[in-house]
C-alpha positions as CSV (number, residue, x, y, z in Angstrom):
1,X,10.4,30.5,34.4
2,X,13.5,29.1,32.8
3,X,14.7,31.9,29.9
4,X,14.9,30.2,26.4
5,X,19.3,30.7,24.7
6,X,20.0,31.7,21.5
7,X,22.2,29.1,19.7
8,X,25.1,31.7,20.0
9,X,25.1,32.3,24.0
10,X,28.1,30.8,24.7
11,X,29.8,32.9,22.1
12,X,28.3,35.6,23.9
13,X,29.3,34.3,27.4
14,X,33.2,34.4,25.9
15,X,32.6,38.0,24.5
16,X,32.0,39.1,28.0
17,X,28.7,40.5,27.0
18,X,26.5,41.5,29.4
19,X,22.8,40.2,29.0
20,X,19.5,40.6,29.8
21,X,15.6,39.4,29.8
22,X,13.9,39.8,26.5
23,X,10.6,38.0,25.8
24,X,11.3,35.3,27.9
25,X,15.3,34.9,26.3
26,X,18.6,35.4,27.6
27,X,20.1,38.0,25.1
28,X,23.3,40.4,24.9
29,X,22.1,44.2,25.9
30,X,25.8,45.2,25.3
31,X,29.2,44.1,24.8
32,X,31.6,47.2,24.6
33,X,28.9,50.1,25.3
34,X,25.8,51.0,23.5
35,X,27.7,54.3,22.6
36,X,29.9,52.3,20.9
37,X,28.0,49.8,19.3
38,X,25.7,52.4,17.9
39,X,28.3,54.5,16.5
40,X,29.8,51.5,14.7
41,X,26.3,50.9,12.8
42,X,26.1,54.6,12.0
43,X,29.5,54.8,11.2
44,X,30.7,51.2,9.5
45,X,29.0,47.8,10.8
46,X,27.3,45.9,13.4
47,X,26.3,42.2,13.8
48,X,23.4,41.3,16.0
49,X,22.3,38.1,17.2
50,X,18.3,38.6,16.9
51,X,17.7,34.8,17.1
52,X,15.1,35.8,19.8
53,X,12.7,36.4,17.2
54,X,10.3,33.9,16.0
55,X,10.3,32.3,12.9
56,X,7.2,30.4,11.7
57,X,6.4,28.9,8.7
58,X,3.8,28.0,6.5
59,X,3.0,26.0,3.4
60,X,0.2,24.3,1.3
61,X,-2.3,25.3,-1.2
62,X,-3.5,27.8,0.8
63,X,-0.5,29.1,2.7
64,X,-0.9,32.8,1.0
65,X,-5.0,32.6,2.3
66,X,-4.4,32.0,5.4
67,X,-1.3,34.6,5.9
68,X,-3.4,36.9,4.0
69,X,-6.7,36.8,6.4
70,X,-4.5,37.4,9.6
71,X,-2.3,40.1,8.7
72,X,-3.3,43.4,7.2
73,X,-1.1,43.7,4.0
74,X,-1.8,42.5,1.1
75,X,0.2,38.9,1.2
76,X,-0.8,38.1,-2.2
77,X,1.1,41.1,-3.8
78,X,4.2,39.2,-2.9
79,X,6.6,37.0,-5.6
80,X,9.1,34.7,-4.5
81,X,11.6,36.0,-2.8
82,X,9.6,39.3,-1.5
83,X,8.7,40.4,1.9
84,X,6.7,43.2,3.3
85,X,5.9,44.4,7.1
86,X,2.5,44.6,8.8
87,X,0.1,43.8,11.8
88,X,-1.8,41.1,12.9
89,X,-4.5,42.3,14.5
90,X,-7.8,41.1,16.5
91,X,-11.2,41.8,15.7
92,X,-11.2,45.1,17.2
93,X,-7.9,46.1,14.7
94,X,-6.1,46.1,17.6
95,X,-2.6,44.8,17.6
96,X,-1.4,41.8,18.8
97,X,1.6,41.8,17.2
98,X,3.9,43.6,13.9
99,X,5.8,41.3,11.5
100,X,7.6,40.7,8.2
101,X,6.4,38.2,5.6
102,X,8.4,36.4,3.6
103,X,7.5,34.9,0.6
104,X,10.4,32.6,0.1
105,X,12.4,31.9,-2.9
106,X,10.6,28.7,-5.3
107,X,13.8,26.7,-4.2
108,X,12.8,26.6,-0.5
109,X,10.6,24.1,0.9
110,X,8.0,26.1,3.1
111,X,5.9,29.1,0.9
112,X,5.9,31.7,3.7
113,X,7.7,32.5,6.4
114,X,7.0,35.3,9.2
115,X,8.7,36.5,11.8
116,X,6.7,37.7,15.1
117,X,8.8,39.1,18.0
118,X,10.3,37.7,20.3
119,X,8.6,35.7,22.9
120,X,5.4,35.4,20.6
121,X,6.5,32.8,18.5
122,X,4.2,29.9,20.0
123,X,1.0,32.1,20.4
124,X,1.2,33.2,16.7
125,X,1.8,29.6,15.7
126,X,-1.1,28.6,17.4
127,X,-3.3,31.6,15.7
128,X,-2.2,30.4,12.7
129,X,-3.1,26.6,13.1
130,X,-6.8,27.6,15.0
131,X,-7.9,29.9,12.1
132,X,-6.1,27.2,9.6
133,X,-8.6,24.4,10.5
134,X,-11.4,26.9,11.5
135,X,-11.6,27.8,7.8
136,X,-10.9,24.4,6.3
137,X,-8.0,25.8,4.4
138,X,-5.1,23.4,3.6
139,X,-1.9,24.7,5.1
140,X,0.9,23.6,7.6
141,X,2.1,25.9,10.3
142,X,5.7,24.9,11.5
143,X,7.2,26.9,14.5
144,X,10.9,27.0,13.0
145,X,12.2,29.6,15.7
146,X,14.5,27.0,17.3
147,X,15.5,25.7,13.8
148,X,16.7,28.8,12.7
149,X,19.4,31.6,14.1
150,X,18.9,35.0,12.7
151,X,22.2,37.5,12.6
152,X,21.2,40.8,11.6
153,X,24.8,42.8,9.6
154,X,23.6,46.4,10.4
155,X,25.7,49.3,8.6
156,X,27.2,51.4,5.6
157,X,30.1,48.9,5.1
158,X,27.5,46.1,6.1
159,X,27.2,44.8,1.9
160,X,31.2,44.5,2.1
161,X,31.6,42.7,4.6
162,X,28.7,40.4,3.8
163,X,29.6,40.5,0.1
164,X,33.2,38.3,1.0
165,X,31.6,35.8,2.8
166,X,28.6,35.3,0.4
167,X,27.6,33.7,-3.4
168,X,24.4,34.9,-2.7
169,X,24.1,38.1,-5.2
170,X,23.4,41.1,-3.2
171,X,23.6,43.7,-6.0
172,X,20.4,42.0,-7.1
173,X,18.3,41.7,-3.9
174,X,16.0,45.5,-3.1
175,X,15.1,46.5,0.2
176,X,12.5,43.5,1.5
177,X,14.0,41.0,-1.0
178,X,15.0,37.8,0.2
179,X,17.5,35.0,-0.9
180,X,19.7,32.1,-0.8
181,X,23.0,31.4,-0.9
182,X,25.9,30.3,1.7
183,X,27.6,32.2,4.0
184,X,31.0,31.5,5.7
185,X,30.3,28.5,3.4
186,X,26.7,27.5,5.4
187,X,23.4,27.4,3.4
188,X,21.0,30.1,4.4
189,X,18.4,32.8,3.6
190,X,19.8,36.5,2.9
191,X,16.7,39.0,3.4
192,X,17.7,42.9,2.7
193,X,15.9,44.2,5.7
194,X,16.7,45.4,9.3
195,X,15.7,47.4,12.3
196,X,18.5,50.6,12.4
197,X,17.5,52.6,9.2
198,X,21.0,51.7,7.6
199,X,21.9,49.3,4.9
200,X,21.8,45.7,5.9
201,X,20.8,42.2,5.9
202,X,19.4,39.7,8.2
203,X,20.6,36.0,7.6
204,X,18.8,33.1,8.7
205,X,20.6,29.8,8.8
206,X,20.4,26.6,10.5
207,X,21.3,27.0,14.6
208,X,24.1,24.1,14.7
209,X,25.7,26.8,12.4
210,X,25.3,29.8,13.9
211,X,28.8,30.3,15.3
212,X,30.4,29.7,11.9
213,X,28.2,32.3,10.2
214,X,28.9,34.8,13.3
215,X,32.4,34.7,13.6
216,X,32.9,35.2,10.1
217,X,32.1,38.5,9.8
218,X,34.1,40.6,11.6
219,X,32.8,43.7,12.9
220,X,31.5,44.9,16.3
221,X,29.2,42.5,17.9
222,X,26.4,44.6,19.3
223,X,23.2,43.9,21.7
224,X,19.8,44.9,22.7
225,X,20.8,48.4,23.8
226,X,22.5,49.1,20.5
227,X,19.7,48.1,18.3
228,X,16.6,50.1,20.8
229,X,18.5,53.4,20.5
230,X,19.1,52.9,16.5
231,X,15.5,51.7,16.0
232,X,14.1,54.6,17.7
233,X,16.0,57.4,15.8
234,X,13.8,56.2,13.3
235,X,11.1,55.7,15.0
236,X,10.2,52.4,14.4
237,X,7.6,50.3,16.8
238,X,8.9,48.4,19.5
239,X,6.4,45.4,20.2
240,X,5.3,44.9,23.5
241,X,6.1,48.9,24.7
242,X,4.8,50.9,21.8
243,X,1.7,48.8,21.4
244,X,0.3,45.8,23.4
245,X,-2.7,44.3,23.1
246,X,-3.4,45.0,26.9
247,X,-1.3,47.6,28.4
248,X,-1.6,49.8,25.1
249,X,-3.8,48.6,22.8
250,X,-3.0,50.5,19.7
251,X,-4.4,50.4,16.3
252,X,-2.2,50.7,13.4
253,X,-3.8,54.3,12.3
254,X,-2.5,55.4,16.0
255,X,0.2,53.6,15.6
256,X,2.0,55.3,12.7
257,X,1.8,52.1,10.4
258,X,-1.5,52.5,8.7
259,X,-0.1,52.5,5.8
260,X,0.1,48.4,5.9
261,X,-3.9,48.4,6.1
262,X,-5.0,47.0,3.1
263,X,-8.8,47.6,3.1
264,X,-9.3,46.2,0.1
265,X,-8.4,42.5,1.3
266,X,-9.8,40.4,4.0
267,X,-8.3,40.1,6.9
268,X,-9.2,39.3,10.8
269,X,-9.8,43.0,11.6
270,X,-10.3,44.9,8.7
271,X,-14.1,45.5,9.5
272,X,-12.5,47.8,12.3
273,X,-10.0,49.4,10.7
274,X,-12.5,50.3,8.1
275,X,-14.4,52.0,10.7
276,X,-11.0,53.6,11.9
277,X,-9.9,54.6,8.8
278,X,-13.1,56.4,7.6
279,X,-13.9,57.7,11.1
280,X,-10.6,58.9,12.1
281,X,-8.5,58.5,15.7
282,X,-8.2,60.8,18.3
283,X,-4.6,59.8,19.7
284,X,-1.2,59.3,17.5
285,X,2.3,58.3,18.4
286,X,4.1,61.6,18.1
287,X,8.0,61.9,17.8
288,X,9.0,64.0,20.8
289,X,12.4,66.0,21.3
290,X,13.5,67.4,24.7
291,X,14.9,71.2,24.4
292,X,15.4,70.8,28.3
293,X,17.8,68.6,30.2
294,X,16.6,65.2,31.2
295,X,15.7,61.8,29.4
296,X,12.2,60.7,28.5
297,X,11.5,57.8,29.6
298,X,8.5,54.9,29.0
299,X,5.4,55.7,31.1
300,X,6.6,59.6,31.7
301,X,3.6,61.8,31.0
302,X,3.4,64.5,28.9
303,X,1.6,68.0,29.4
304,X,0.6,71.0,27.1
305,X,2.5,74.0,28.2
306,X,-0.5,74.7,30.4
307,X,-0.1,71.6,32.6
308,X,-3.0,70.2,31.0
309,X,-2.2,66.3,30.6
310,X,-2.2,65.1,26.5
311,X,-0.2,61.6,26.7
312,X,2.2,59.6,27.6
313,X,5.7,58.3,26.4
314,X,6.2,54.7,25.0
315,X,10.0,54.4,24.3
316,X,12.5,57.3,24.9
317,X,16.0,57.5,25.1
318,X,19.5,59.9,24.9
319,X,20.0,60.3,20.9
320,X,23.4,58.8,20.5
321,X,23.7,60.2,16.7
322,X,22.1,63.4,17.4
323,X,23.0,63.8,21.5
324,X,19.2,65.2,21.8
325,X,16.6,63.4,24.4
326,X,13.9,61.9,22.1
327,X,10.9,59.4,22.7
328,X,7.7,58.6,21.2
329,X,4.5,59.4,22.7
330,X,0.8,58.9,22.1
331,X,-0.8,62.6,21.8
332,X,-3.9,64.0,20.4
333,X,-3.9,63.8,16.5
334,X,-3.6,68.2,16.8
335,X,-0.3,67.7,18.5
336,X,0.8,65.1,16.0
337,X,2.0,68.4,13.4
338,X,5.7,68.6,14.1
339,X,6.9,71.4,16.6
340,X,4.2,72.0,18.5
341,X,4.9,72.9,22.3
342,X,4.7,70.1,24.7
343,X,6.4,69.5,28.4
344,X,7.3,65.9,29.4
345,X,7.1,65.3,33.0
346,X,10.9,64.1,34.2
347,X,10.9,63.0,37.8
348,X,8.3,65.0,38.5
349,X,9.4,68.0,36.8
350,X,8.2,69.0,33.4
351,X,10.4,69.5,30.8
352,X,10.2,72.1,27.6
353,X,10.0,70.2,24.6
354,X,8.3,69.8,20.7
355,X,6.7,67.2,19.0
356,X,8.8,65.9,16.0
357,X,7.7,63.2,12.7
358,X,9.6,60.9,13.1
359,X,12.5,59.3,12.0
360,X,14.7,61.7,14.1
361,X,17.6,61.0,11.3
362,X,17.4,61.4,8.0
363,X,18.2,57.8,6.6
């Protein structure tokens, strides 16, 4: 299968990054080293070119129904120019996918716009239309992924550096705001939100613009690798690894996100997750730190002290920030109190370690 390009790729190709398959694109892992690229977020800024994610959006009467029935927050809380994160879910609660919903400023065209990862851009369109016309509601569903790049400026410096090549007023957007304004003199949406725990923003703008907007901020370009070890000191869900609707079918109670479960609005799902909610689950995705040498990695099993099998990891990595081995497993709810006593099997060998809440840093 021919891998989809990002309208920055050849930028990319001249940076001498290195790249990789994600969800079906071509996309930078790394251009200097993920050490480094980390650190700079940590430390000052980062851009990332996260154009691989999907973009859809929606419009009509009832573009807030229909957004509303097939995620689990409540879309209808949202003014213009708010977002908020959540699942869409089947009718078992389990997850198909997590995403943030925009509700888009009154001088934009479309009323929502949400942003499924990366790969799942045409299946979530589809959902969307299906349910659309099986409830007779009147609303447009436009896949706008390839329309649209989306840099991510990742970083405690990150509202400087945005800030000079901006109108749009920063000061004024809070964390899941969105707005517009040009940057690098190119109209486009500014949304305060990210995926490293830092202050940031994500811009979206047209693609035949991308390059302009890129180059114009200047700090260290950074890839995939960069932006999986800063999303996991804070524990944040990978789609596809820590949940999938096959492989690990998660709910969002077991998941760690149940707090974007609104029960008290109707949603494809939510007669499950009631059930969930009131009954309880027996597995949860644990923070887990190594005291041992080695590196947790996905699939490595973990033990109880005795041997006796509890879980398995989902993502797991080499702290850059906090030089520590850390991951994320799914473990019985009694192992999900922090510092309990665990062993994850490394190569056959099991490791001393403790559960941990996550995030691992303290952002």
């Amino acid at each position: 299968m021919t891998l989809r390009s990002p309208p920055l790729s050849e930028a990319h190709e001249a940076a001498d990054a290195r790249f990789t398959d994600f969800g079906g694109w071509e996309m930078p892992v790394e251009f200097a080293s993920i050490r480094e690229e980390h650190a700079a977020v940590r430390s000052s800024a980062g851009k990332f070119d996260v154009s691989h994610m999907g973009q859809v959006a929606v419009f009509g009467s009832d573009a807030a129904a229909l957004t509303q029935r097939l995620t689990t927050n409540d879309v209808t809380a949202l003014d213009y120019g708010e977002a908020q994160y959540g699942a869409i879910t089947d009718e078992d609660g389990v997850m198909l996918d997590d995403t943030v919903v925009y509700r888009l400023p009154e001088t934009e065209h479309d009323d929502f716009l949400f942003v499924p990862n990366a790969g799942h851009d045409g299946e979530m369109t589809e959902r969307w239309e299906d349910h659309c016309e099986e409830w007779g509601l009147d609303a447009a569903v436009t896949n706008r992924t390839t329309e649209y790049a989306m840099i991510a400026i990742q970083g405690p410096d990150a509202p400087e550096l945005l800030a000079e090549q901006t109108n749009a007023n920063l000061g004024e957007l809070d964390r899941f705001d969105i707005g517009g304004g040009a940057v690098a003199g190119v109209s486009s949406l500014v949304a305060r939100t990210g995926y490293t725990g830092e202050r940031g923003f994500e811009i979206l703008c047209p693609s035949e613009s991308a390059v302009t907007v890129w180059n114009a901020i200047e700090c260290q370009p950074c890839g995939l690798g960069a932006r999986d070890t800063l999303r996991l000191e804070m524990g944040f869900l990978l789609s596809g690894q820590d949940f999938h609707p096959e492989d690990e079918p998660r709910n969002p109670y077991e998941a760690g996100i149940g707090r974007t479960v609104k029960l008290d609005t109707e949603f494809v799902g939510r007669d499950a997750l009631e059930r969930v909610d009131a009954e309880g689950v027996s597995e949860k995705l644990v923070g887990v730190e190594l005291i041992d040498r080695g590196i947790p990695r996905h699939g490595y099993e973990v033990e109880s002290p005795d041997g006796d099998p509890l879980g398995h990891v989902t993502s797991g990595t080499m702290s850059p920030t906090l030089g520590e081995p850390i991951a994320l497993a799914y473990l019985p709810v009694e192992y999900s109190e922090p510092d309990r006593s665990v062993r994850v099997v490394v190569r056959g060998e099991p490791k001393k370690a403790r559960t941990r809440t996550p995030p691992f840093l303290d952002r």
